[in-house]
N, C-alpha and C positions, 0 to 999 in steps of 0.2 A: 666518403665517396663510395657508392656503392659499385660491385663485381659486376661486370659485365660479361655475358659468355663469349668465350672464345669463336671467331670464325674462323674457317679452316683458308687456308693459303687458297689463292687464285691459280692459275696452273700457267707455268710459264710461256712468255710471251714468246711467238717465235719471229726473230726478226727477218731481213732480206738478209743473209749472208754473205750471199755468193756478189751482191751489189756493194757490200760493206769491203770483203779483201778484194775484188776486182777494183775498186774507187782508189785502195791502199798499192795496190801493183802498177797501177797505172804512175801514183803518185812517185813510186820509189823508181820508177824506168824515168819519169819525168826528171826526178831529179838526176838521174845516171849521164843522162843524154848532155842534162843542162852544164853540168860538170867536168865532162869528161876535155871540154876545148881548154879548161885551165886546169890542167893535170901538170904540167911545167911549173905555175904559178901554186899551187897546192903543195907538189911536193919540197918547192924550196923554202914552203912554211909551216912544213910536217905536217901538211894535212893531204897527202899524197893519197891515203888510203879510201877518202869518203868516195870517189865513184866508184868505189871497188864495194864498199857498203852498199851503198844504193843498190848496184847491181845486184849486188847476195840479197836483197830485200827484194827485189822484181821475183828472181827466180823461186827463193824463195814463197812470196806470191802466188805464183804459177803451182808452185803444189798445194797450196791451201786453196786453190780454184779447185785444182781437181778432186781435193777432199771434201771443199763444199757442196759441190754439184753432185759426186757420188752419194754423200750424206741427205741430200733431198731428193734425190732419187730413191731412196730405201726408206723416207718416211712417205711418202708417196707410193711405192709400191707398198708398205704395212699398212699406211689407211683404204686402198681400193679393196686389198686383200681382205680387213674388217668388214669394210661395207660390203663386201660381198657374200661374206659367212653371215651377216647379220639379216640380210635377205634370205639367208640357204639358198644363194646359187654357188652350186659347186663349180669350181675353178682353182688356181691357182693356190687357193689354203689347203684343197683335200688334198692335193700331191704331195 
């Protein structure tokens, strides 16, 4: 079988993030909500803690929103910044 040369890696794909843990926070408040009317029933079968789970995953959540959205905001502001050096209008890169 003859050698083939190597290609080089594709450059990673960037998914919807901030639509992937908001989908997840929604789901974990879903489940907090849906659970919390049999917290009676739960704890008298040792499972008294899952809305307590859930909940620590919503809020949880809620800071991985705000690290997602800040995190696309600073590739966002690196790529305008590029495109803008790569023009030579000065802006925001010469500062």
């Amino acid at each position: 079988m003859p050698k083939t040369a190597l290609r080089s890696a594709p450059p990673p794909l960037e998914g919807n993030d901030v639509a992937i843990v908001g989908t997840g926070t929604v789901l974990w408040f879903v489940g907090f909500v849906a659970l919390v009317p049999f917290q009676g029933w739960l704890s008298d079968h040792d499972h008294g803690t899952w809305p307590w789970i859930c909940l620590s995953g919503g809020l949880l959540g809620l800071i991985g929103l705000k690290y997602c959205t800040a995190r696309r905001a600073a590739i966002r502001r690196a790529r305008a910044a590029e495109a803008a050096e790569a023009a030579g209008e000065p802006g925001e890169a010469a500062l």
